[in-house]
N, C-alpha and C positions, 0 to 999 in steps of 0.2 A: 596482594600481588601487585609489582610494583610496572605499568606497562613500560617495554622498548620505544625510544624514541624513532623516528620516523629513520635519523639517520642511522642509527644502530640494526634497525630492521632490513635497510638496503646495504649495510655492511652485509649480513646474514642471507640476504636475497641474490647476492650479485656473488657469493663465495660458492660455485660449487665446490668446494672440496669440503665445505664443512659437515658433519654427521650430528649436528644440532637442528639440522635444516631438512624438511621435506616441502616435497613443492609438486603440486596435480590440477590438473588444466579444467578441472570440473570436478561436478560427485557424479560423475556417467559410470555407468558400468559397475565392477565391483569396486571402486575407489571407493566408495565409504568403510567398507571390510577395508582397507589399508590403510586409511585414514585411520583406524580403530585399533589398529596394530602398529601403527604409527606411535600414537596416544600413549598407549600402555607402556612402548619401547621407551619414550621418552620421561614418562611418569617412571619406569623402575632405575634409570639414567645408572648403568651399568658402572662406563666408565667414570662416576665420581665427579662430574662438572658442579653439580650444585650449582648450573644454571639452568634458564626455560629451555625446552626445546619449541619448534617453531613449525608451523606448518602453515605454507603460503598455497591458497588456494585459489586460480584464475590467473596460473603462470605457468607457461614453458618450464623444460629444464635449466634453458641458460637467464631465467628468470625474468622473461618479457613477459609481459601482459597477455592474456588470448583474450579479454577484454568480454569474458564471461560476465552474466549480469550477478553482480553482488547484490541480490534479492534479500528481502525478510527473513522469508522462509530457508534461503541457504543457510543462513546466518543462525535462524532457528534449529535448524537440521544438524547443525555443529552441534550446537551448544547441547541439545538435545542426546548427545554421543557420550556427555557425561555423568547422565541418571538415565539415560534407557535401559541399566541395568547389565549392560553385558559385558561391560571392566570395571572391577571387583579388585580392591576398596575404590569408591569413586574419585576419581583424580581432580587435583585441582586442576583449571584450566581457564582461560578466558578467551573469546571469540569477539572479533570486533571487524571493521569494514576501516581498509586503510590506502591511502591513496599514494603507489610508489612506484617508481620508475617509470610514470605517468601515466598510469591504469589504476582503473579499481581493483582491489586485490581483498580476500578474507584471509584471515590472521588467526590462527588458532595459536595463541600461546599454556604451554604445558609444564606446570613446573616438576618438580623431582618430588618424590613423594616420599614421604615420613614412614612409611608401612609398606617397604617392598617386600616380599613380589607383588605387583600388582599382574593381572592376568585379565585376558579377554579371550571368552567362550571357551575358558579352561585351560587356556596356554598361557603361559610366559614369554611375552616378546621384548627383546632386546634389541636394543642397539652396536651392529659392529663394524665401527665405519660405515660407510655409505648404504650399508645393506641392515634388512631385520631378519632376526631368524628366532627361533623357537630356545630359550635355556636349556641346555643341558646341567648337568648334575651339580660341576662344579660349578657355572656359571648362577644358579640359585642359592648355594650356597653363598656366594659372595654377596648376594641381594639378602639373604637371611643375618648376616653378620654387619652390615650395612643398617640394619634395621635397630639392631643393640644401640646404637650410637646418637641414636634423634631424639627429640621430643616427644615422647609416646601418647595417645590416648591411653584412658584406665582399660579399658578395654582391654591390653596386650600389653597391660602392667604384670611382672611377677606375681603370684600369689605364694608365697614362701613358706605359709606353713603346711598346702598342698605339697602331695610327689605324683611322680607317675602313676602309679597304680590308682590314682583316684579319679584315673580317668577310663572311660571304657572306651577299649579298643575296638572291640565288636561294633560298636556303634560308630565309631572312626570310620573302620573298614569298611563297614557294610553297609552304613549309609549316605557319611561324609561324601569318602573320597568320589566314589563312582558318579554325583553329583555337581562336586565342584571340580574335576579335571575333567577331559577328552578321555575318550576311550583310548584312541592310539598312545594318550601321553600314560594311561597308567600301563596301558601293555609294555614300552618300552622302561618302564621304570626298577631301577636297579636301587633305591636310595633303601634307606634302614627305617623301620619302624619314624624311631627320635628324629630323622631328617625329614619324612612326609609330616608331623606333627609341628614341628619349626616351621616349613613352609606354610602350613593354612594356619601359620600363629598359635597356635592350640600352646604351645610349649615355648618357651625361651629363646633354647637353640640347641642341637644336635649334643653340645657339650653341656649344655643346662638345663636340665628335663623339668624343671619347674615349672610345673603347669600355668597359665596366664588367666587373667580372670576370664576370657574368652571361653579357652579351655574347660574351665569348668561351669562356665553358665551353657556349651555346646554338647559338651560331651560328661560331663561330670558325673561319676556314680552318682552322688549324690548334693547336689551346686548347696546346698541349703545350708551343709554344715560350715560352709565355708563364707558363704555372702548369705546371711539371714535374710535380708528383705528380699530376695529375686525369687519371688514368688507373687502370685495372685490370689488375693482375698476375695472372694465373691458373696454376696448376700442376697437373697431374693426376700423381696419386703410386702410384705402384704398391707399396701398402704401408701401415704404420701410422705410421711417422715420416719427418721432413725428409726424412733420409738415404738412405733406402730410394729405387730407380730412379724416375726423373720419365719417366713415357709421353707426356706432352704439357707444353709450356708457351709462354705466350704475354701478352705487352704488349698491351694491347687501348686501341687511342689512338682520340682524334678529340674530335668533340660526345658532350655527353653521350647525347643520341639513339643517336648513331651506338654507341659502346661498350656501350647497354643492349640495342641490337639484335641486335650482335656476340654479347655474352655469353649471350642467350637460344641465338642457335645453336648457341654452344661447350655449355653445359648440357643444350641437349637431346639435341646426338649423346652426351653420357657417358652421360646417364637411359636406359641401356637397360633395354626391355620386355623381361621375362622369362613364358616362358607355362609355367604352374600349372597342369596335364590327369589329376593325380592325387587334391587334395583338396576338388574339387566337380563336380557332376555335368555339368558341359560348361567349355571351357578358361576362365582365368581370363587376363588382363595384368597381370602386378603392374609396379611400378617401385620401384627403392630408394628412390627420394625421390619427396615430391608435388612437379611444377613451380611451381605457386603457391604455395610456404611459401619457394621458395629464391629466385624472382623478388622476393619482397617484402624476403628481408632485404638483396638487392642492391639495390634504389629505396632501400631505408630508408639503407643505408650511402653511395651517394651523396647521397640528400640531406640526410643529417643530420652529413657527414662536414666535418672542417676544412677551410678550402684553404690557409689564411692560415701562412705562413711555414713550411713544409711541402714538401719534394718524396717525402712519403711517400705511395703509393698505396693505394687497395681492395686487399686481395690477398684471394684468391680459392685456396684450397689445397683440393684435390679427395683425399681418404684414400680406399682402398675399406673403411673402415667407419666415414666421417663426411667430411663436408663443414666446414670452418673459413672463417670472413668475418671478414676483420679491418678494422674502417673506423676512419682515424685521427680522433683528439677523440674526448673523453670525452661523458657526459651533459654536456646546454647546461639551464640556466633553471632553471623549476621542475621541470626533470628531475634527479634525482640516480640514486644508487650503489643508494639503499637503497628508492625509491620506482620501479626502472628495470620498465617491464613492465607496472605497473598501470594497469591501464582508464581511462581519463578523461584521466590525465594526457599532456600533450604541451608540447612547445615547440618554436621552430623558429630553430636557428640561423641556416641559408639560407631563410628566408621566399620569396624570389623564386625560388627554384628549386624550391618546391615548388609554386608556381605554372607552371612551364615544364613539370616533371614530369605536371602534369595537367594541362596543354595539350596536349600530346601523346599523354594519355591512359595512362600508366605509374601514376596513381594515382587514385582514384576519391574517395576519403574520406580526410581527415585524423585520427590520433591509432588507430588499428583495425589498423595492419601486424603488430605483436604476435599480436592475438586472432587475427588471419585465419592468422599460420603454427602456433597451437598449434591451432586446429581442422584444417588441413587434413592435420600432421602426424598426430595421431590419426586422421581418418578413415584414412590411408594405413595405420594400425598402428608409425606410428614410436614410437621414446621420445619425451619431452616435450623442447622445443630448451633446449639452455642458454647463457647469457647470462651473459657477463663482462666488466660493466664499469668500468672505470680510467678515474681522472683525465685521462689522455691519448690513449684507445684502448679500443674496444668490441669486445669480441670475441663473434662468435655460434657455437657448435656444432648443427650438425643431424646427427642421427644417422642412418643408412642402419636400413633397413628389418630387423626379424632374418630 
C-alpha cells in the first residue's frame, strides 16, 4: 500500500466536493459506527476509482484542524476497526498521524478491495457521492461482477468440476444467511437463490453457479470429494512418539462447521478434569490443557491453512504430554518464519473464510489467536506454546499441564 503524499492528502482534505473523502472531528459519540460504514463503503468503492478512499480524523467539514489530540490509542482504535471483526472480508487499510493544514490530524487510508461486497454488521455500505447508504439489489450486483475481474484468493477460485447441487441449500438458508446479514436486510430481500450465493461468494456469479472452493468447504454436501485434504486427522497416542499405541483415531470430514464442531467434542472427552483435594483448602478441577488456547490453534490452522494443490490434512496428534497441530502452508504475506507470533502482525491467506469462521462465530477478532493461547496457557500453568514454522508447514506444540 502505497501512502499519499502530504500534498496529495491536502488536495483531498481541502476538496469538499470529493466522495473519496470523509472527515469527523473526533471518535465521540457514534462516529466510530460511521467511521466503519465509512470503511466498508470505501473498501467496496462502488463507483470503480481504484483509488484509496480517505478518512480525515481531528477536522471540521471545511477541513481545519479541531486540534483533537492524535493519541496512541486513537490511532490504536483505528487501526483496530480492521480485525475487530465486524467488516467482513477484512479490508485493507492503513492508519497513520499526519500533520496538515497545520494540525495534527489521523489518516485512515482504505484501499478498494479485491472481494466485494464487503459488509459491516451484515450490511453493504456504499458510496454515493457525498452520502453512504445501504446496497440495494442492483447496486451488489455490480460489487459481485466487479469481483469476477481482480486478483482472487483460492478461496473464491471456481471449482469446475462442482455444480450447484453439491451445495446444500438448507444449510445456506438456515444457517448461513440468518448469521452473516441483518435481519431487516434479509426481510427486505427480493434476490434469487444464485444472487444470495454470489453475494457471500459461495458461487461465481448469479450467471455462473460454479460453486467456489468456499462454497464448498461452507456449504458442501460433501467438501471432501472435491478437496481431499480439508479435513482433520486426529490421533490420540498413548505415549511420547508416533509409535507408541494409538487409543483413538479418527478422519473428521464434512463443512468446515461441521469438523470444528466434531473436533470440539473429540477434545473435550480427552481434556479430562482431574480433582486436586490435597493442595488447597476445598477441591480444585484442573485440566491438562485450557480448551480455549487448543480451540484457537485449530480455527487458526484451518483458516490459515493451504488447500490449493494439497491432499494433506490438519492433523491433530494427541501425546499424553503434549498436543502437536500440524496445518499445511507455511507463513502467507507479511507474515514470515522470523516475525511469526508477533502482535499486530497478520495476514490472510483464506480472507473469505475468515469471514465464514466469524459468521458462524468460531472467531471474534482478527490478528489476537496467538496472544489469546499464550494467556490462556499460563493462566492454566502450562509451559509457553511452541511454534514452528516452515516454508511449507506450521507446526504448533502445546504442552500438557506438569
Amino acid at each position: 500500500m502505497k501512502n499519499l503524499t502530504d500534498p496529495e492528502l491536502s488536495v483531498l482534505l481541502n476538496d469538499t466536493e470529493s466522495d473519496r473523502v470523509e472527515r469527523k472531528q473526533s471518535l465521540k459519540g457514534d462516529t466510530p459506527k460511521k467511521i466503519r460504514q465509512a470503511i466498508c463503503a470505501f473498501a467496496n468503492d462502488l463507483p470503480d476509482y481504484n483509488k484509496p478512499g480517505i478518512l480525515f480524523i481531528g477536522v471540521a467539514d471545511d477541513g481545519t484542524p479541531t486540534n483533537e489530540p492524535v493519541t496512541e490509542q486513537l490511532l490504536i482504535s483505528l487501526a483496530d476497526m480492521k480485525t475487530d471483526g465486524n467488516i467482513l472480508p477484512p479490508p485493507a487499510l492503513y492508519v497513520e498521524k499526519r500533520t496538515l493544514n497545520g494540525g495534527e490530524i489521523a489518516v485512515v487510508t482504505v484501499m478498494p478491495s479485491d472481494m466485494p461486497p464487503v459488509k459491516y454488521e451484515g450490511r453493504i455500505w456504499i458510496r454515493i457521492g457525498p452520502r453512504r447508504a445501504i446496497a440495494n439489489g442492483q447496486e451488489e450486483r455490480i460489487l459481485n461482477e466487479k469481483r469476477r475481474y481482480k486478483n482472487l484468493p483460492f478461496d473464491i477460485y471456481p471449482f469446475h468440476p462442482a455444480e450447484l447441487s453439491d451445495l446444500s441449500r438448507t444449510k445456506f438458508e438456515d444457517e448461513y444467511l440468518p448469521k452473516a446479514f441483518a435481519p431487516d436486510v434479509l426481510e427486505t430481500n427480493e434476490r434469487s437463490y444464485e444472487e444470495r450465493l454470489s453475494s457471500c461468494k459461495m458461487i461465481v456469479s448469479p450467471q455462473d453457479s460454479t460453486p467456489t472452493v468456499l462454497g464448498l468447504l461452507a456449504l458442501g454436501k460433501s467438501p471432501q470429494d472435491f478437496l481431499p485434504g480439508g479435513y482433520i486427522q486426529f490421533l490420540r497416542i498413548d505415549g511420547s512418539e508416533l509409535a507408541d499405541p494409538v487409543m483413538d483415531e479418527q478422519d473428521i470430514q464434512g463443512t468446515v462447521v461441521d469438523i470444528l464442531r466434531r473436533m470440539e467434542e473429540k477434545l473435550q472427552a480427552h481434556n479430562r478434569t482431574a480433582v486436586d483435594i490435597t493442595s488447597h483448602p476445598t477441591h480444585q478441577l484442573e485440566q491438562p490443557y485450557p480448551l480455549p488456547a487448543v480451540y484457537q490453534i485449530l480455527y487458526n490452522a484451518i483458516l490459515h491453512r493451504i488447500y490449493e494443490n494439497t491432499h494433506a490434512p490438519v492433523r491433530v496428534y494427541w501425546f499424553n504430554d503434549r498436543i502437536e497441530i500440524h496445518s499445511p502452508g507455511g507463513p502467507y504475506g507479511s507474515v514470515t518464519p522470523e516475525n511469526f507470533g508477533t502482535p499486530g502482525i497478520t495476514d490472510y491467506r483464506n480472507p473469505n473464510m475468515a469471514e465464514v469462521l466469524k459468521t458462524f462465530g468460531y472467531v471474534q477478532k482478527f490478528g489476537r489467536g496467538i496472544a489469546v493461547v499464550r494467556r490462556e496457557m499460563q493462566k492454566n500453568g502450562n509451559p509457553e506454546p511452541e511454534f514452528d514454522p516452515q516454508p511449507n508447514s506450521v507446526l504448533c506444540i502445546l504442552r500438557s499441564k506438569p
